[in-house]
C-alpha positions as CSV (number, residue, x, y, z in Angstrom):
1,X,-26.1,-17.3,-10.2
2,X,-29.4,-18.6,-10.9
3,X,-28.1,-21.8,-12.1
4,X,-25.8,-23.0,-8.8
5,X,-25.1,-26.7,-7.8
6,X,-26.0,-26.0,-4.5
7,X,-29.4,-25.6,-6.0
8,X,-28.8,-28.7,-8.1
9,X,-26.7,-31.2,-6.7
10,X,-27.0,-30.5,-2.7
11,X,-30.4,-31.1,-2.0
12,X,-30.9,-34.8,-2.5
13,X,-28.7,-38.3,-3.6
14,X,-30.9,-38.1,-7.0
15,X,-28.9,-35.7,-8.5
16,X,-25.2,-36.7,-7.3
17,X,-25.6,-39.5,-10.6
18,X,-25.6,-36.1,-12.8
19,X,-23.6,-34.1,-10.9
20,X,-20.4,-36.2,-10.6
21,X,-18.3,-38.9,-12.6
22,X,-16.7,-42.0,-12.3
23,X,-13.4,-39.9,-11.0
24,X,-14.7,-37.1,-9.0
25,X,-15.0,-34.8,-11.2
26,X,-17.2,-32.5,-11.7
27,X,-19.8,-33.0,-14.7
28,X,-18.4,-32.3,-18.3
29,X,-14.8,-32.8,-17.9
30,X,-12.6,-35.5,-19.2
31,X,-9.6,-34.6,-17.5
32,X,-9.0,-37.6,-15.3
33,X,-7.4,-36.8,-11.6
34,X,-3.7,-36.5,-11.3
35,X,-2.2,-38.4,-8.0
36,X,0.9,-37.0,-7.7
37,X,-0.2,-33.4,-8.0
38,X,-3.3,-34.2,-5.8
39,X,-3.1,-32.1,-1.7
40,X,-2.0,-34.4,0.8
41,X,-3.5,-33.9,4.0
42,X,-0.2,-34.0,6.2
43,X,1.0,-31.0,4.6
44,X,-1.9,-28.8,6.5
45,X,-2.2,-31.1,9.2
46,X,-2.4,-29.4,13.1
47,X,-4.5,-26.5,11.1
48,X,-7.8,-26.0,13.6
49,X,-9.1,-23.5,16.0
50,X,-6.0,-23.5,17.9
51,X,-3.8,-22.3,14.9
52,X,-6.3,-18.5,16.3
53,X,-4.9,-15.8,17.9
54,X,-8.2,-15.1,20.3
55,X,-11.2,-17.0,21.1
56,X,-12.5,-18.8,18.1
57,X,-15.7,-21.3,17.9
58,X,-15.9,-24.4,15.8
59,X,-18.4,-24.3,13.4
60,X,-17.0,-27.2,11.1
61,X,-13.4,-29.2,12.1
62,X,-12.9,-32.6,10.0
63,X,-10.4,-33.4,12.5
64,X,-13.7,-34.2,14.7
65,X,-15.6,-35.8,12.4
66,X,-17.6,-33.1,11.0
67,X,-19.3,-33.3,7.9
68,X,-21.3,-30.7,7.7
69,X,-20.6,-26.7,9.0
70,X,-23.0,-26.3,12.3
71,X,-24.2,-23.6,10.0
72,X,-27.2,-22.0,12.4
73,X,-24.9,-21.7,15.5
74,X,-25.6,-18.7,17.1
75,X,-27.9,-18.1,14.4
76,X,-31.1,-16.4,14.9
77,X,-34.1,-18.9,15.2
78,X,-35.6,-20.3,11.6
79,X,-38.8,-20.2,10.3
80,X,-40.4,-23.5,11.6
81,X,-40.4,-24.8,8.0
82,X,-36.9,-24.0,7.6
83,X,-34.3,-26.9,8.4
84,X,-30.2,-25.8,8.9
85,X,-28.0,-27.5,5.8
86,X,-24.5,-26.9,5.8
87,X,-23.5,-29.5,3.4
88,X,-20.2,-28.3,1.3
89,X,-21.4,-28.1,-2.6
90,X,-19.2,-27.0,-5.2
91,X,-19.5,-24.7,-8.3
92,X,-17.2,-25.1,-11.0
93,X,-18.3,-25.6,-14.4
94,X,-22.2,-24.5,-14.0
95,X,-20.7,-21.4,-12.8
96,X,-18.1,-19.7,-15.3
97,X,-19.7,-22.2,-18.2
98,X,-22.5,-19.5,-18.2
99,X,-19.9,-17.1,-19.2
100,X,-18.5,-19.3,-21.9
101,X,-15.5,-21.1,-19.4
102,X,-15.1,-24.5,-19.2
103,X,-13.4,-25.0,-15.4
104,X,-14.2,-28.1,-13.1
105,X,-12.9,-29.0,-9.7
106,X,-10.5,-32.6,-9.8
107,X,-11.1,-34.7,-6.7
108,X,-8.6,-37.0,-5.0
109,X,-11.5,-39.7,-4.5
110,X,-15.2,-40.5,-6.2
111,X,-17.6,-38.8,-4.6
112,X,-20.3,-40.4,-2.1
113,X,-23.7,-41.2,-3.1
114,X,-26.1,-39.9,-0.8
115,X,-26.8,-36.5,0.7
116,X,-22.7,-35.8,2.3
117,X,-21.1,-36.6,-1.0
118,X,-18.6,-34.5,-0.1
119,X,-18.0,-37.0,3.1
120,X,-14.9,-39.2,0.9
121,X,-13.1,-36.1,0.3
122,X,-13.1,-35.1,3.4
123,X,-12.2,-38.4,5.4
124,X,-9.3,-38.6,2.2
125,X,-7.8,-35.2,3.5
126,X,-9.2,-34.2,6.3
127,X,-10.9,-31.1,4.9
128,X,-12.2,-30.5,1.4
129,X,-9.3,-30.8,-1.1
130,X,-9.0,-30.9,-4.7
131,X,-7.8,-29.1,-7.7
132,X,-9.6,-26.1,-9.5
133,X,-8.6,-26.9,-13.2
134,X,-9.2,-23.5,-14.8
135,X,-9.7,-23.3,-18.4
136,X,-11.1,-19.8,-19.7
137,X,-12.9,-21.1,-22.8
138,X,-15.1,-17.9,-24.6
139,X,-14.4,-16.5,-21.0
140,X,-13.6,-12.4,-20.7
141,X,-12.7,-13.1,-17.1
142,X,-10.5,-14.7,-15.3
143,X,-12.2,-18.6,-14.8
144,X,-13.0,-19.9,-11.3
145,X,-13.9,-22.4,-8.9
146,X,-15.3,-22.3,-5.8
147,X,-16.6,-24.8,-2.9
148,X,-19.1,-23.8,-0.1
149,X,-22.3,-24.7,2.1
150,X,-25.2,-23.0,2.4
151,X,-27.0,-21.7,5.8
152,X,-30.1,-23.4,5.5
153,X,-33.0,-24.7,3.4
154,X,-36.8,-24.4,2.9
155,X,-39.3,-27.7,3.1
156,X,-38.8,-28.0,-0.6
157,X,-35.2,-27.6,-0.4
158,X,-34.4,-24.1,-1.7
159,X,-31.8,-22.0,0.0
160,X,-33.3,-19.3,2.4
161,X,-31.3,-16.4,4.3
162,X,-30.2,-16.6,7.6
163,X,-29.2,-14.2,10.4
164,X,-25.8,-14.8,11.6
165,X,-24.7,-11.3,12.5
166,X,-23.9,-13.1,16.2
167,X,-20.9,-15.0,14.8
168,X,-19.2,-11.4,14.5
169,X,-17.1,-12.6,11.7
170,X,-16.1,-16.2,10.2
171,X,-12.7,-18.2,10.4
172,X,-10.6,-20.5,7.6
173,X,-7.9,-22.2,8.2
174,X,-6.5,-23.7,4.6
175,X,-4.1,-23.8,1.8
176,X,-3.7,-22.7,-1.7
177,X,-1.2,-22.8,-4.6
178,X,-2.6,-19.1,-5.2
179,X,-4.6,-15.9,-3.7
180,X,-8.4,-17.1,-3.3
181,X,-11.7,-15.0,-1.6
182,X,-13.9,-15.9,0.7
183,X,-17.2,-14.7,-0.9
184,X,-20.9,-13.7,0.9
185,X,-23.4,-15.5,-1.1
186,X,-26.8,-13.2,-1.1
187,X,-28.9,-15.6,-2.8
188,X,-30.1,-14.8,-6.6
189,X,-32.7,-12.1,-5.7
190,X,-29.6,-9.4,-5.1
191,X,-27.3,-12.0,-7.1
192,X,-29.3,-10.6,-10.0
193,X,-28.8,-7.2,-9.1
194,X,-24.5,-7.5,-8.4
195,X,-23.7,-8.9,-12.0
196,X,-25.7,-12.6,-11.6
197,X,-23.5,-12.7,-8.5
198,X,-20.1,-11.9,-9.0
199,X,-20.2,-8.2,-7.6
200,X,-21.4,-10.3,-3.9
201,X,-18.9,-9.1,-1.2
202,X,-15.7,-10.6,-0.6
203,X,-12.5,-10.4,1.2
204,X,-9.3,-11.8,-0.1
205,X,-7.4,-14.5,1.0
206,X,-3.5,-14.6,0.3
207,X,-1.5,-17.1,-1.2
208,X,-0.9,-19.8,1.3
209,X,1.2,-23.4,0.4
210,X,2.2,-24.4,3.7
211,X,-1.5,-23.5,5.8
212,X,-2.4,-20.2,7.0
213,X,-5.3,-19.2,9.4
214,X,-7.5,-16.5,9.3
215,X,-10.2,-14.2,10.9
216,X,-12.4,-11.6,9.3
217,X,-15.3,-9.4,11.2
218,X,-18.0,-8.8,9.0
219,X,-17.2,-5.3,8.5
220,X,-14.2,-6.7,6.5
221,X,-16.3,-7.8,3.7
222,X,-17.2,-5.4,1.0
223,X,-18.3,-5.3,-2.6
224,X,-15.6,-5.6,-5.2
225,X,-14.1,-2.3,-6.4
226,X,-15.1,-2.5,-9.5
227,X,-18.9,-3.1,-8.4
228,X,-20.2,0.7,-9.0
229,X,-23.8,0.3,-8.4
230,X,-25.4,-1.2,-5.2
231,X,-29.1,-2.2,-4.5
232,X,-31.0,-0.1,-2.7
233,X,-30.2,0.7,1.0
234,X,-26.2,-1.2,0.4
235,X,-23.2,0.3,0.2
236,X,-19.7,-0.5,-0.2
237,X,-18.9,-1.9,2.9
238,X,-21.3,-4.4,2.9
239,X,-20.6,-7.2,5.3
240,X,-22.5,-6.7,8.3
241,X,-26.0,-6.3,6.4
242,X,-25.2,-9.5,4.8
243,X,-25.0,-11.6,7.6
244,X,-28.3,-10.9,8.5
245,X,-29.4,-12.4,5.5
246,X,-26.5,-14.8,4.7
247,X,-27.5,-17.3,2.0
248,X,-24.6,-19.4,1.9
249,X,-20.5,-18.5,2.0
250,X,-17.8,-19.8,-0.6
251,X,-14.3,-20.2,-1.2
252,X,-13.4,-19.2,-4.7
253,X,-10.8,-19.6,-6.8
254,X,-10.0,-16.9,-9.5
255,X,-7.0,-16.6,-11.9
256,X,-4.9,-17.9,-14.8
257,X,-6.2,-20.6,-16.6
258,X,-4.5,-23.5,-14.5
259,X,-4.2,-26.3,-12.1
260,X,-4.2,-25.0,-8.2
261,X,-4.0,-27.1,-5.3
262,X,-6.2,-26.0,-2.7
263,X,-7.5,-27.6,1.1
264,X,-10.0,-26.1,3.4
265,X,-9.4,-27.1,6.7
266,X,-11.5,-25.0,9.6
267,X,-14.1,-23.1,9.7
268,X,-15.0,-21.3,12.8
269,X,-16.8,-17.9,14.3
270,X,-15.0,-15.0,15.4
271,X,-17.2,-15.2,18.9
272,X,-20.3,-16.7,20.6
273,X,-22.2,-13.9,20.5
274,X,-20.5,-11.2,21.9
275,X,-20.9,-8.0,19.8
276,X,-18.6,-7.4,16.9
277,X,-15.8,-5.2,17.3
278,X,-16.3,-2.0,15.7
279,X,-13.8,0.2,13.5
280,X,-11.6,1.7,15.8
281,X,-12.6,5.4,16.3
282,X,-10.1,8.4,15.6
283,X,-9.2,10.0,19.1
284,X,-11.2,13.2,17.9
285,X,-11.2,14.4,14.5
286,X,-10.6,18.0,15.7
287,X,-7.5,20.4,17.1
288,X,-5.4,22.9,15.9
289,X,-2.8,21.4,14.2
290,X,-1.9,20.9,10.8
291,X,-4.7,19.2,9.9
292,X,-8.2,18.4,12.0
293,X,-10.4,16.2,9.8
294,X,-13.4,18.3,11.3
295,X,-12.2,21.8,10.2
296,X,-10.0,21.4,7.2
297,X,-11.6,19.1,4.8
298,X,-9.3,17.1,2.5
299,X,-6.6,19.7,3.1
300,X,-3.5,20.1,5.5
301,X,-2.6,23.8,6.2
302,X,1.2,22.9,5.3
303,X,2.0,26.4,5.6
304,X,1.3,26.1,9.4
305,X,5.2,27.4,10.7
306,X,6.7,27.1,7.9
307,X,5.6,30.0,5.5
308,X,8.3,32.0,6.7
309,X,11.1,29.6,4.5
310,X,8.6,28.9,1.6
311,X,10.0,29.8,-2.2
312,X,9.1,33.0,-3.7
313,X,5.6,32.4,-5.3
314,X,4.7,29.5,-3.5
315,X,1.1,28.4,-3.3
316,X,-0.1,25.8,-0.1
317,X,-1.2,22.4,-1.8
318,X,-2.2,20.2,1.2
319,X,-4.6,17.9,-0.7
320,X,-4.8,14.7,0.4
321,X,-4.2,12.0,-2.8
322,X,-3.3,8.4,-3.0
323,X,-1.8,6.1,-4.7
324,X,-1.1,2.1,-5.8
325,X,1.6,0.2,-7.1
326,X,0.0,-0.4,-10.1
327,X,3.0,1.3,-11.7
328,X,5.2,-1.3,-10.9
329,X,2.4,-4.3,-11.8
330,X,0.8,-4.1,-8.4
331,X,-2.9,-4.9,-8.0
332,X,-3.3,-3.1,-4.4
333,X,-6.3,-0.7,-4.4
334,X,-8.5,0.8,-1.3
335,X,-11.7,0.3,-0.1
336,X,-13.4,3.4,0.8
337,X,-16.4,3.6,3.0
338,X,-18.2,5.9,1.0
339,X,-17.7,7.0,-2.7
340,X,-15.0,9.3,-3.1
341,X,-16.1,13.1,-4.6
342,X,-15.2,14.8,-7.8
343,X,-12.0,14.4,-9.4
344,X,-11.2,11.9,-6.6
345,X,-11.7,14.5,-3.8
346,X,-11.4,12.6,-0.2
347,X,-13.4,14.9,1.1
348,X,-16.3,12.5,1.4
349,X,-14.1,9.8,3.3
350,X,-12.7,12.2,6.0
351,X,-16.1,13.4,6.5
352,X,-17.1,10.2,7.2
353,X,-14.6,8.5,9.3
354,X,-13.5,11.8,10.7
355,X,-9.9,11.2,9.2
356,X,-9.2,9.5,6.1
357,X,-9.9,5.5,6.8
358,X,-10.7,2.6,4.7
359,X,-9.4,-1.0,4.1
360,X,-5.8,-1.4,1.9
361,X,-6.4,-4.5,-0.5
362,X,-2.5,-5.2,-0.9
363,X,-2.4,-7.6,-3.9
364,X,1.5,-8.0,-5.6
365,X,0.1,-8.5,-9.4
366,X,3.1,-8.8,-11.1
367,X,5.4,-6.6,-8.6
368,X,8.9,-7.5,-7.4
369,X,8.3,-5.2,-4.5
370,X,6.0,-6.3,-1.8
371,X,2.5,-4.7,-2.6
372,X,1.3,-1.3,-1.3
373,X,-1.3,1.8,-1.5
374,X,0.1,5.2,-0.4
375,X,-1.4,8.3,0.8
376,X,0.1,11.8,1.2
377,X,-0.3,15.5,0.6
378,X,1.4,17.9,-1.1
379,X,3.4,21.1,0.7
380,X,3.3,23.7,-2.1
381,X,3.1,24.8,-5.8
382,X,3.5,26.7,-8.3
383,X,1.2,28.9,-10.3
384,X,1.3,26.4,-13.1
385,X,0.5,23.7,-10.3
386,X,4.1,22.2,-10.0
387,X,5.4,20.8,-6.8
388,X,7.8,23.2,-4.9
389,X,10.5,21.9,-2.5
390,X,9.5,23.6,0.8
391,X,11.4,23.8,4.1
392,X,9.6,22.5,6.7
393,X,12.7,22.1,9.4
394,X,10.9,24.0,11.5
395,X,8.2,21.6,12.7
396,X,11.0,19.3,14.1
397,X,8.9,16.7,13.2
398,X,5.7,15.1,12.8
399,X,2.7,13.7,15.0
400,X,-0.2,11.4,14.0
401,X,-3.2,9.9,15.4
402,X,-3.8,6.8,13.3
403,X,-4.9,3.0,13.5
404,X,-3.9,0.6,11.0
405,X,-3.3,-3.6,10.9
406,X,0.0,-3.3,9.7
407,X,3.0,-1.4,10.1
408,X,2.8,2.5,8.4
409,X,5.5,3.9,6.4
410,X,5.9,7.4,6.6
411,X,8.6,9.0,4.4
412,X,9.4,12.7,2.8
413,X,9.3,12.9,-0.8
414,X,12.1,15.3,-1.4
415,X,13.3,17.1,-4.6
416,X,16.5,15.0,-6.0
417,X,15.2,11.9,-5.4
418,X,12.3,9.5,-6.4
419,X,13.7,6.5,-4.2
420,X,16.1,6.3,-1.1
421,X,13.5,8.5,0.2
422,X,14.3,9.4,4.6
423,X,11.7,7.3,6.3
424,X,10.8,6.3,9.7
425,X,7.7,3.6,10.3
426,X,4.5,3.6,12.7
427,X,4.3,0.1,14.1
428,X,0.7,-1.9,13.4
429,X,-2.0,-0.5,16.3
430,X,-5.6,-2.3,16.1
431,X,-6.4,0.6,18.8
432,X,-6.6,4.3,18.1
433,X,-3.1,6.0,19.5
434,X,-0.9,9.4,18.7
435,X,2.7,8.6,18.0
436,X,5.4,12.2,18.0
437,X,8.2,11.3,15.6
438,X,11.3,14.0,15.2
439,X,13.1,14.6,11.9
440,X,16.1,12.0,13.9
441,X,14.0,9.4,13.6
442,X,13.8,9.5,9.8
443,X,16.3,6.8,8.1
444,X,17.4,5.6,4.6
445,X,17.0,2.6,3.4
446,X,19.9,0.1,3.5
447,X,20.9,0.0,-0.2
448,X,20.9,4.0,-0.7
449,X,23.7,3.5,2.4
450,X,25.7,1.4,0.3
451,X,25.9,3.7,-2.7
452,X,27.9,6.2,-0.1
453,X,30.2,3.5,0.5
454,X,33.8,4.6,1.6
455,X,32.5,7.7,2.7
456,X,29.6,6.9,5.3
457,X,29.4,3.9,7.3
458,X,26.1,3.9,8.8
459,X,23.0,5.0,8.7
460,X,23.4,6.9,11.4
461,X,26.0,8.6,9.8
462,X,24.1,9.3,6.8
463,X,21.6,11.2,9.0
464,X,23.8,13.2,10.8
465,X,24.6,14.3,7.0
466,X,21.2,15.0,5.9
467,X,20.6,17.0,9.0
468,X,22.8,19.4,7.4
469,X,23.8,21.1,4.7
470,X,26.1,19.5,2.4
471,X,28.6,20.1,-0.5
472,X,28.8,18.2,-3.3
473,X,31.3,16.0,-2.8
474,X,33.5,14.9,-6.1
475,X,34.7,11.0,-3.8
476,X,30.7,10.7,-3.4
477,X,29.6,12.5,-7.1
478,X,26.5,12.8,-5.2
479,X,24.6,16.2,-3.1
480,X,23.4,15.3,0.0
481,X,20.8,18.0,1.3
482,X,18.9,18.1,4.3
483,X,15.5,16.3,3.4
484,X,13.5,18.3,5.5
485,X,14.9,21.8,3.9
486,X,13.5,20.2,0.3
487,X,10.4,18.2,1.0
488,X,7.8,18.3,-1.9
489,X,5.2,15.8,0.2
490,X,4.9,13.4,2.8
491,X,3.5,10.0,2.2
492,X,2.3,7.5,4.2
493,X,2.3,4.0,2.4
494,X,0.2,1.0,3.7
495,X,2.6,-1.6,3.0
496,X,3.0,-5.7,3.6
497,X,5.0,-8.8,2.5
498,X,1.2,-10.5,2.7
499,X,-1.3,-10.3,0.2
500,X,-4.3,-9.3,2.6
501,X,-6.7,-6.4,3.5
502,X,-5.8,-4.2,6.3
503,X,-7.6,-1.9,7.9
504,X,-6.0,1.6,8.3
505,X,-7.4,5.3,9.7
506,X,-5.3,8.7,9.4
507,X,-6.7,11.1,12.0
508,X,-5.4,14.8,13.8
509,X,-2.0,15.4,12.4
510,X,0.5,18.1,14.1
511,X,4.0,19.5,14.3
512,X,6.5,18.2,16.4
513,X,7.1,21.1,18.5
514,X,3.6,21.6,19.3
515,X,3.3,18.3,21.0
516,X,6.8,17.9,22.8
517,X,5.9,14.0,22.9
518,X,8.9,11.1,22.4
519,X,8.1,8.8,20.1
520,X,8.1,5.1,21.9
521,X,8.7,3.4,18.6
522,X,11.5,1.8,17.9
């Protein structure tokens, strides 16, 4: 990105006269602004700091007048040539044009003509609104757009780095006609090392027409999965270093060549200084259970109690794997802490967070399903290496020690079936906790009810059936079987309506009768 507008355009009037036209637009386009497809700012009015859950510190709010992001707040002190900036730029054309695209960003008014030229757009809409007109050109990419500020300048105007580790996090409040990112800018010294820029870490922002508000802590931000290779002393989860040398931050626009509305409303801190919140910590990565991230590696002894009922031949599998819904057009994928080992061993992941942890990127792609990334293990297999239906009644049930930001799905993969599966869920916990769940607590979905019409009226019903062993039944032309007398694996699936990250840790898992404990789910 050695070629920004921040570089160019945000420094001094003298080069707004190059930098804009006689609509707002940015330099290079003809495309002259469309009014009725233009953001109106009531639609995302009432969006600020209150719109948080939790204490939240302004660091730019239009609604007060602010032109510029108070962008050293909490910062740690500058060099005494060094002078805070936090005037919004935007990067549009310079930036994917260098990759052959030919995007721009349409304004709703001309832009000003001194230093705040961003100051009509935002008195038009309260925030910075426009629309990122996407056009691919020679691109191989997706095109993109992006607004931003940067932290702070040098006496001859270039951007230098700034500490702002204190603000724990950032906050944006906005909308979007698609899923955006809020991006870390590094500056071009380690832009030139991540792909001229593009590999800089990032979290995602969902979809968001009618406003949303968000937080993220700086551990949030990581490099992009497909960025293999990091500069010296980085690693994937990269946000924290980076704000101790934050350059500048962006919202960017990726996607389909296109016309997307967009307005960014807020932007805050996640604190005033307090100390970030850190990961939550697995309870304590050992015990005597199924599985103890300390002792077993990336395996669950599955044959705990239940070796007695296996299959003739059977051979313990137990290896953790996972999975996306890229099958069904998902885009969800993880963010590990650390690489992951040969042949996609998690070994290296549970030896680092003591469990298997990491952040679910859910994005829906394509999917008619809400998006998800799954994780499970395997009970037995063959000598060829096939599954093998297992019973596993005998545990009663399962216990976990986990964390997660949304709801966990746990269901048993059985041998007739690839859907309907018996499920039960773990509700959201930002806190480490142990939740017991019995095989009563396991439920089929709603529509797999239906296709027993006539014959079951409940769900209830249904588990009372699969708690037993049934005969086929010509009225049903179906064969009910207890589940847990035919799992081939247990899966837990990291699942939300919201394209998001969410942050998620498996720890200690154990039997049911070994713990005794009542789940207080509901």
């Amino acid at each position: 990105m050695n070629s920004k507008l921040y570089a160019a355009c945000g420094v001094m009037a003298l080069g707004l006269a190059a930098c804009s036209g006689e609509n707002g637009n940015i330099t290079g386009t003809s495309t002259e602004p469309n009014p009725i497809a233009l953001v109106s700012s009531s639609s995302v009015d009432g969006l600020s700091s209150s719109s948080f859950d939790g204490r939240v510190i302004d660091l730019w709010n239009p609604l007060a007048g602010d032109y510029r992001v108070n962008s050293t707040l909490y910062s740690a002190r500058l060099a005494a040539n060094e002078r805070a900036d936090g005037r919004w730029f935007w990067e549009a054309r310079d930036a994917d044009e260098n990759e052959g695209g030919q995007s721009s960003i349409i304004w709703p008014v001309a832009l000003g003509g001194d230093a705040d030229s961003m100051s009509t757009v935002i008195e038009s809409c309260q925030g910075i609104c426009g629309i990122a007109d996407l056009k691919k050109g020679s691109m191989t990419m997706q095109p993109f757009a992006a607004v931003g500020f940067v932290m702070a300048r040098d006496e001859t105007g270039k951007p230098v780095p700034v500490d702002v580790s204190d603000w724990n996090g950032v906050c944006i409040s906005y909308t979007s006609d698609v899923a955006a990112s809020l991006l870390l800018d590094l500056g071009d010294s380690l832009g030139a090392l991540l792909n001229d820029g593009y590999g800089f870490p990032v979290v995602a922002l969902p979809k968001a027409i009618d406003g949303v508000s968000r937080c993220f802590n700086w551990n949030q931000f990581e490099f992009p999965s497909w960025e293999k290779e990091f500069p010296d002393g980085w690693s994937r989860k990269a946000g924290v270093k980076a704000s101790k040398q934050l350059v500048g931050l962006m919202f960017r626009i990726q996607n389909e060549p296109g016309m997307y509305n967009f307005n960014i409303k807020y932007f805050g801190t996640k604190a005033d200084g307090s100390p970030e919140p850190e990961t939550p910590v697995l309870l304590s990565g050992a015990g005597e259970g199924l599985w103890s991230p300390v002792k077993d590696a990336d395996y669950v002894k599955t044959s705990s109690y239940a070796e007695n009922l296996w299959p003739e031949n059977a051979v313990e599998d137990g290896r953790w794997r996972w999975a996306t819904d890229e099958d069904v057009g998902g885009q969800s994928y993880v963010q590990w802490p650390v690489a992951l080992g040969s042949d996609g061993s998690l070994a290296p992941v549970v030896e680092s967070c003591k469990g298997v942890c990491g952040v679910a990127s859910l994005k829906k792609g394509t999917s008619q399903a809400d998006p998800y990334v799954s994780l499970g293990f395997g009970i037995a297999k063959d000598a060829s290496g096939e599954p093998l239906p297992v019973d596993i009644s005998n545990w009663e049930g399962l216990c976990f020690e986990y964390y997660s930001d949304t709801p966990v799905t746990v269901e048993l993969v059985v041998s007739d079936t690839s859907d309907g599966l018996p499920r039960t869920k773990l509700r959201s916990s930002q806190e480490t906790r142990k939740v017991c769940v019995n095989w009563y607590d396991f439920r089929l979905p709603k529509d797999t009810v239906a296709s027993y019409e006539g014959e079951v009226k409940s769900v209830e019903e249904l588990n009372d059936m699969m708690l037993h062993i049934f005969e086929e039944s010509d009225r049903v032309g179906l064969k009910v079987k207890n589940a847990v007398k035919q799992t081939i694996s247990v899966r837990l699936k990291i699942e939300a309506a919201e394209e998001s990250d969410y942050k998620f840790g498996i720890g200690v898992i154990d039997a049911y009768f070994t713990s005794r404990q009542t789940n207080s789910d509901d």
